[in-house]
Backbone atoms as SQL, in Angstrom:
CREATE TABLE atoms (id INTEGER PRIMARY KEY, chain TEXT, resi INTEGER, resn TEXT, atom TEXT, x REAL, y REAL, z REAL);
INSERT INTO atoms VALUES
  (1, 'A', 1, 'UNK', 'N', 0.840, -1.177, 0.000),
  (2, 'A', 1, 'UNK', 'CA', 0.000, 0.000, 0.000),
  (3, 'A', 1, 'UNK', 'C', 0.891, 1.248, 0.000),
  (4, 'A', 2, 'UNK', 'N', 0.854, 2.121, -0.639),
  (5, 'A', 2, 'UNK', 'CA', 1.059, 3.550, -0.674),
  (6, 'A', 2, 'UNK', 'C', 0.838, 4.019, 0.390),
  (7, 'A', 3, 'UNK', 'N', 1.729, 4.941, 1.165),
  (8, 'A', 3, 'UNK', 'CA', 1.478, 6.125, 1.892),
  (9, 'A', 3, 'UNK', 'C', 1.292, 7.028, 1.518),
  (10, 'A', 4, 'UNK', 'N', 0.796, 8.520, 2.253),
  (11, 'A', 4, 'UNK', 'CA', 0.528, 9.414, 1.495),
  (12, 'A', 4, 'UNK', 'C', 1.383, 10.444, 1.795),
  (13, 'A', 5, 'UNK', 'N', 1.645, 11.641, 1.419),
  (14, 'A', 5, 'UNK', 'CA', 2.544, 11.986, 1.720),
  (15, 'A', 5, 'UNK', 'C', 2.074, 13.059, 3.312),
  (16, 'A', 6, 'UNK', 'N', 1.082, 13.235, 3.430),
  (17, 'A', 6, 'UNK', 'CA', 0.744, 13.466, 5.024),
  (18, 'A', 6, 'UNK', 'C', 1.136, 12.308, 5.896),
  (19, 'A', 7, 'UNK', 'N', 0.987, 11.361, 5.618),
  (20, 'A', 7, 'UNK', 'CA', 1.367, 10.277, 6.581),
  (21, 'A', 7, 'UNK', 'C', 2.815, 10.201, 6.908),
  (22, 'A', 8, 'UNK', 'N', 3.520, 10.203, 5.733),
  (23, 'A', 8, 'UNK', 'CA', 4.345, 9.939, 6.171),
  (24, 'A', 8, 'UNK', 'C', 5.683, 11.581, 6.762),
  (25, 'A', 9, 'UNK', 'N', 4.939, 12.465, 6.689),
  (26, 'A', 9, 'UNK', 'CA', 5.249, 13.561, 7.266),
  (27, 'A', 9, 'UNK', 'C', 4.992, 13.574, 8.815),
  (28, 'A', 10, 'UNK', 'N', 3.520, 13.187, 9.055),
  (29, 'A', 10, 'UNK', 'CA', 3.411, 12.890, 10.798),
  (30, 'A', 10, 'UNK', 'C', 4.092, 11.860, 11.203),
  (31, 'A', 11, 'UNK', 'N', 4.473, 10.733, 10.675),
  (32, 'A', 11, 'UNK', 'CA', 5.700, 9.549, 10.804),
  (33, 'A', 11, 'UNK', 'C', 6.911, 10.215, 11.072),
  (34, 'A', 12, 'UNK', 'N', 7.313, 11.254, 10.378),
  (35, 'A', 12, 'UNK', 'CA', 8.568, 12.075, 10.946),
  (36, 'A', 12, 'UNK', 'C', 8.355, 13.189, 11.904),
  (37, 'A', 13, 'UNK', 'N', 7.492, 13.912, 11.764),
  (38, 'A', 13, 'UNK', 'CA', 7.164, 14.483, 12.984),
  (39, 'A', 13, 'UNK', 'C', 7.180, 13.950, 14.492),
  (40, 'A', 14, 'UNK', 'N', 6.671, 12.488, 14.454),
  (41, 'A', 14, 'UNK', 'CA', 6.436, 11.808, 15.359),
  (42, 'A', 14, 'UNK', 'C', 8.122, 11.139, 15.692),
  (43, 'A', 15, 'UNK', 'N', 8.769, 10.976, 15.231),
  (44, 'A', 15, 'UNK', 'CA', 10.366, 10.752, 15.131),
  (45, 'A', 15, 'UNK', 'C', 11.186, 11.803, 15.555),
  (46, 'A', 16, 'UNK', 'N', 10.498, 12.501, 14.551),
  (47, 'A', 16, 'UNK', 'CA', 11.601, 14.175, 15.202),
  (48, 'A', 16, 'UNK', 'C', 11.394, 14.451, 17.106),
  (49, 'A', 17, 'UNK', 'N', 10.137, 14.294, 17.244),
  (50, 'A', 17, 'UNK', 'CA', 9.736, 14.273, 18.819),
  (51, 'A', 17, 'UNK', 'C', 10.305, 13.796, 19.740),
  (52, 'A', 18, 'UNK', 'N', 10.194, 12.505, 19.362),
  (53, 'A', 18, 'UNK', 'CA', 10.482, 11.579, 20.236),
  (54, 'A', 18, 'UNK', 'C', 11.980, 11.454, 20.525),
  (55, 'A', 19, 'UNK', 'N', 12.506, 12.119, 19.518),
  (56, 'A', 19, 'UNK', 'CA', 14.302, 11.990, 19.369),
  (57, 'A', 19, 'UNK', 'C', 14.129, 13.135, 20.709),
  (58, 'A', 20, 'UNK', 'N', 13.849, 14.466, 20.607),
  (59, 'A', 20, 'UNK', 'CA', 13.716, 15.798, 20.937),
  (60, 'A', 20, 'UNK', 'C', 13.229, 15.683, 22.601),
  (61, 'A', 21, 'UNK', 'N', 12.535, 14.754, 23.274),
  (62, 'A', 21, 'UNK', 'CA', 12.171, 13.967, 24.423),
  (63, 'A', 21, 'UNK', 'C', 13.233, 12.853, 24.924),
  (64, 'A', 22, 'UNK', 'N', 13.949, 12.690, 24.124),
  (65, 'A', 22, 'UNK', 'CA', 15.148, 11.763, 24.670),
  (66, 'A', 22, 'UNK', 'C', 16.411, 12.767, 24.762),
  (67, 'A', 23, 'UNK', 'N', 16.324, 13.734, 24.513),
  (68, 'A', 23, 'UNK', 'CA', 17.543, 14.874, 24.595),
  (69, 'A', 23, 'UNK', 'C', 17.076, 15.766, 25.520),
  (70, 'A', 24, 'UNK', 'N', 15.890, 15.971, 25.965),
  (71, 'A', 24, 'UNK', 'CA', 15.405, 16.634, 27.058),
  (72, 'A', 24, 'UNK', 'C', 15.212, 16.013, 28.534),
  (73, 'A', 25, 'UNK', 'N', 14.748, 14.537, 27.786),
  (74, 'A', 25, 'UNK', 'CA', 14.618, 13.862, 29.423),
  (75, 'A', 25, 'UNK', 'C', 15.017, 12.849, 29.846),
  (76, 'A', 26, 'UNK', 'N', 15.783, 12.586, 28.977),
  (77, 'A', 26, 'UNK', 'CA', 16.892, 11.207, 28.554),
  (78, 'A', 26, 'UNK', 'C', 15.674, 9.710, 28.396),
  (79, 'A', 27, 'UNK', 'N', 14.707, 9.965, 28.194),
  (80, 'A', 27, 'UNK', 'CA', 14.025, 8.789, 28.061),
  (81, 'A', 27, 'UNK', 'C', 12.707, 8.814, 26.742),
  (82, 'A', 28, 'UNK', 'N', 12.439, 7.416, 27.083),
  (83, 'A', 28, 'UNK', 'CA', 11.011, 7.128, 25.798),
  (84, 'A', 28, 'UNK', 'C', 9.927, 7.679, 26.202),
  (85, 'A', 29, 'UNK', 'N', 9.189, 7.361, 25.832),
  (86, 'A', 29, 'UNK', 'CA', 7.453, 6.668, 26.229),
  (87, 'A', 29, 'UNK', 'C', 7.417, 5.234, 27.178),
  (88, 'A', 30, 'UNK', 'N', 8.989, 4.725, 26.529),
  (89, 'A', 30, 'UNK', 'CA', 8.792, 3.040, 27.195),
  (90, 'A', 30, 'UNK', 'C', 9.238, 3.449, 28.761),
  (91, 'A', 31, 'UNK', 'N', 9.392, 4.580, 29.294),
  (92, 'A', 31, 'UNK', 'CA', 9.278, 4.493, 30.640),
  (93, 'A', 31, 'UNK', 'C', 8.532, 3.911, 31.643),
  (94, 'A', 32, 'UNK', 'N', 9.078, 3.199, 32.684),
  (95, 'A', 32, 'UNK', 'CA', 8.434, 2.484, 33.463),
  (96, 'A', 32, 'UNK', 'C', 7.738, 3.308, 34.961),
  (97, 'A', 33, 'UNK', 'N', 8.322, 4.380, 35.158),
  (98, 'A', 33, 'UNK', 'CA', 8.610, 4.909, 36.506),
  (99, 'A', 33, 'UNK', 'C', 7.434, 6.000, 36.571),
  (100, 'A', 34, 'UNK', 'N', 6.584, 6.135, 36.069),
  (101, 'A', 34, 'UNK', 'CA', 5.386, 6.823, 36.357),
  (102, 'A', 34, 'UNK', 'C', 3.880, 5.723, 36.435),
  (103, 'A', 35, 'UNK', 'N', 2.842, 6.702, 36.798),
  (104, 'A', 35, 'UNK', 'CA', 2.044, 6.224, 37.326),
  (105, 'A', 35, 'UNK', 'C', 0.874, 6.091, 36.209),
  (106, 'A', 36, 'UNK', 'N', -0.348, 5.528, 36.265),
  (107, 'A', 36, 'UNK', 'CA', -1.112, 5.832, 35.134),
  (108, 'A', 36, 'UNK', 'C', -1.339, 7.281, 35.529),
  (109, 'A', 37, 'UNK', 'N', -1.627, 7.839, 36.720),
  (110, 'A', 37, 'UNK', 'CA', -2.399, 9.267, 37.147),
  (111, 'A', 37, 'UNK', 'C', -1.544, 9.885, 36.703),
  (112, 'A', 38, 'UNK', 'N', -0.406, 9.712, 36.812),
  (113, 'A', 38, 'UNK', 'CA', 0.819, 10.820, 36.327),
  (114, 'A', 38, 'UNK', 'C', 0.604, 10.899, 35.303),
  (115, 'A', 39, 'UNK', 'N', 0.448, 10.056, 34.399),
  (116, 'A', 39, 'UNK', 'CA', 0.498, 9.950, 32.894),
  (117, 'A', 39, 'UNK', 'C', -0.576, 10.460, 32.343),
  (118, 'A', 40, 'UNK', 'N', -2.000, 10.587, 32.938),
  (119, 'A', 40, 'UNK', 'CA', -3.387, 11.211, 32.826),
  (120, 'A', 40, 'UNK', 'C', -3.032, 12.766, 32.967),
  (121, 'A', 41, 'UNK', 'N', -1.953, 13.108, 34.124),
  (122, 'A', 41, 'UNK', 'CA', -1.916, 14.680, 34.237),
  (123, 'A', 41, 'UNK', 'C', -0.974, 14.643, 33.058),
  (124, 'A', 42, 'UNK', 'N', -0.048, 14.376, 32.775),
  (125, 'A', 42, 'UNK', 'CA', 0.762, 14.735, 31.527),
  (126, 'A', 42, 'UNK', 'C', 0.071, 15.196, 30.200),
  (127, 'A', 43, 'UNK', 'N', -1.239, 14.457, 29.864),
  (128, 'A', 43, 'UNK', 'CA', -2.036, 14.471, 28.697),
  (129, 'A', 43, 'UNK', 'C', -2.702, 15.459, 29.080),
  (130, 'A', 44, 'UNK', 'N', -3.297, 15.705, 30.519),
  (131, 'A', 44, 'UNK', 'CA', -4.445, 16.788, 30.571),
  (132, 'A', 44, 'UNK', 'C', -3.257, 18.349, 30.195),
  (133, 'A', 45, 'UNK', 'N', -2.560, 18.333, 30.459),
  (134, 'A', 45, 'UNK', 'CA', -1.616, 19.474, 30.728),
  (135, 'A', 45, 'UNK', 'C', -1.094, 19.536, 29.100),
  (136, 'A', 46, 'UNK', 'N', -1.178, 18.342, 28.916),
  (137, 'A', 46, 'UNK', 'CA', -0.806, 18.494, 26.988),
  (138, 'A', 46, 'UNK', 'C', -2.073, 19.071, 26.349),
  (139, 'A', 47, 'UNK', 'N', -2.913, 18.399, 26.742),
  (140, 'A', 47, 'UNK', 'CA', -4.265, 19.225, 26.228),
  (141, 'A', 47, 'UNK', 'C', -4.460, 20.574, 26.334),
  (142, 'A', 48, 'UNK', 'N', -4.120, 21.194, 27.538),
  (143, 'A', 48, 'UNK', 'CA', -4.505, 22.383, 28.007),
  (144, 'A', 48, 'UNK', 'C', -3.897, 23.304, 27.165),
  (145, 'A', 49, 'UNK', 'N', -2.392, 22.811, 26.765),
  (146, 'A', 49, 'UNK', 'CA', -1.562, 23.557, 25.855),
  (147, 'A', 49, 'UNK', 'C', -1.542, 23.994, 24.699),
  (148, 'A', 50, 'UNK', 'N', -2.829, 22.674, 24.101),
  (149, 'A', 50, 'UNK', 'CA', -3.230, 22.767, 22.654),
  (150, 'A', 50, 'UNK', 'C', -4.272, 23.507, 22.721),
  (151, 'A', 51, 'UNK', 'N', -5.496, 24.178, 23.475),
  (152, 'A', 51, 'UNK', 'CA', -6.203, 24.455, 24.153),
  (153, 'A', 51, 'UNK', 'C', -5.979, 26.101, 23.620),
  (154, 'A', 52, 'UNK', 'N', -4.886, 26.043, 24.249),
  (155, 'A', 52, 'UNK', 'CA', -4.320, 27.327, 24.279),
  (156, 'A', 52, 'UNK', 'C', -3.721, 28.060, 23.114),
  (157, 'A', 53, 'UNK', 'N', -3.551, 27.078, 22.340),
  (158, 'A', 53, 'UNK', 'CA', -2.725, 27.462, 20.977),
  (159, 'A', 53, 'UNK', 'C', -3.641, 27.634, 20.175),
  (160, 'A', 54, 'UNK', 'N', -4.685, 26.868, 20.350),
  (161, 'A', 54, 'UNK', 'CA', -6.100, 26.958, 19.498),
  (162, 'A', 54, 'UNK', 'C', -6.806, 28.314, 19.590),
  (163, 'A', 55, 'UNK', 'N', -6.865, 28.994, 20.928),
  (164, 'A', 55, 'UNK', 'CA', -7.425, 29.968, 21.025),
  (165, 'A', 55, 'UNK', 'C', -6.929, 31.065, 20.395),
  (166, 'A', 56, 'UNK', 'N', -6.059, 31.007, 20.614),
  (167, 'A', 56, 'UNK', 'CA', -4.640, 32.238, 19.950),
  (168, 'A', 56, 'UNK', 'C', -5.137, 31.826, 18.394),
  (169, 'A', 57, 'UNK', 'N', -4.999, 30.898, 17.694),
  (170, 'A', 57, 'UNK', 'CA', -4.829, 30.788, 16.264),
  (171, 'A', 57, 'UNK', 'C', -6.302, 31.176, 16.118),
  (172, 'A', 58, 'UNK', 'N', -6.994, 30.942, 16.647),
  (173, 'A', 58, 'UNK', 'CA', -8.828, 31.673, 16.868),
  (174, 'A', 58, 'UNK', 'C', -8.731, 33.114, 16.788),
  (175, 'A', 59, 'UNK', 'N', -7.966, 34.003, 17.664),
  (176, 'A', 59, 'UNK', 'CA', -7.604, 34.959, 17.404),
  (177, 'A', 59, 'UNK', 'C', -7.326, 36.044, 16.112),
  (178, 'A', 60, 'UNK', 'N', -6.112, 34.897, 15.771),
  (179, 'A', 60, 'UNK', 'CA', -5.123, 35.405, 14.790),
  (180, 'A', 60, 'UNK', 'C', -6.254, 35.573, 13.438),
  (181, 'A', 61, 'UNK', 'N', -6.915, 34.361, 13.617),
  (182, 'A', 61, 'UNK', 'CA', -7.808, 34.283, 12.294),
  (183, 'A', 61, 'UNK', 'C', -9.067, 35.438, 11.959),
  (184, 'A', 62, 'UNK', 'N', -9.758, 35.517, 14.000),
  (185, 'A', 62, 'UNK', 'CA', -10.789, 36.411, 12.812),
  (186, 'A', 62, 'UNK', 'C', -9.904, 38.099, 13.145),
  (187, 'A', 63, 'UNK', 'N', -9.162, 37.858, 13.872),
  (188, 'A', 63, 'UNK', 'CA', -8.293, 39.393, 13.184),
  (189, 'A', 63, 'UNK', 'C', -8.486, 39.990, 11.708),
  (190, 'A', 64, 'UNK', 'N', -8.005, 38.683, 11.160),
  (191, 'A', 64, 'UNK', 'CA', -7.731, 38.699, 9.112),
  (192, 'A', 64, 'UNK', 'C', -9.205, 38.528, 9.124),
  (193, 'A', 65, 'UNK', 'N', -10.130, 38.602, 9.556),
  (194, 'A', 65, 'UNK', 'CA', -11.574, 38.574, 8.904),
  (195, 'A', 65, 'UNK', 'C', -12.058, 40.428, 8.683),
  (196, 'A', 66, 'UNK', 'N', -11.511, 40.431, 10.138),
  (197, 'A', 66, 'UNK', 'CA', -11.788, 41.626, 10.053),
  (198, 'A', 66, 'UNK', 'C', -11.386, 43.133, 9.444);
């Protein structure tokens, strides 16, 4: 099967990251040493961030409407 070329752009995105998380915190995802709850606040706090970026780009946009 063919990839497309979005796919395989988030395939490197997702690479570039994960490299970029091992130079920041010397580890994977395959970490063992957290908790599921820990790992629930990590995502909520990831969320919140996107949250936040969303609003701003909400912003930015109807600025240019206006």
């Amino acid at each position: 099967m063919e990839q497309s070329k979005i796919l395989t752009e988030v395939i490197e995105d997702l690479q570039a990251r994960e490299k970029k998380g091992l130079e920041t915190y010397g580890t994977t995802l395959d970490r063992k040493d957290l908790t599921t709850s820990q790992w629930l606040v990590h995502l909520r706090e990831e969320l919140q961030d996107a949250i936040l970026y969303l609003k701003k780009l909400e912003e930015i946009q109807n600025d240019k409407v206006y």
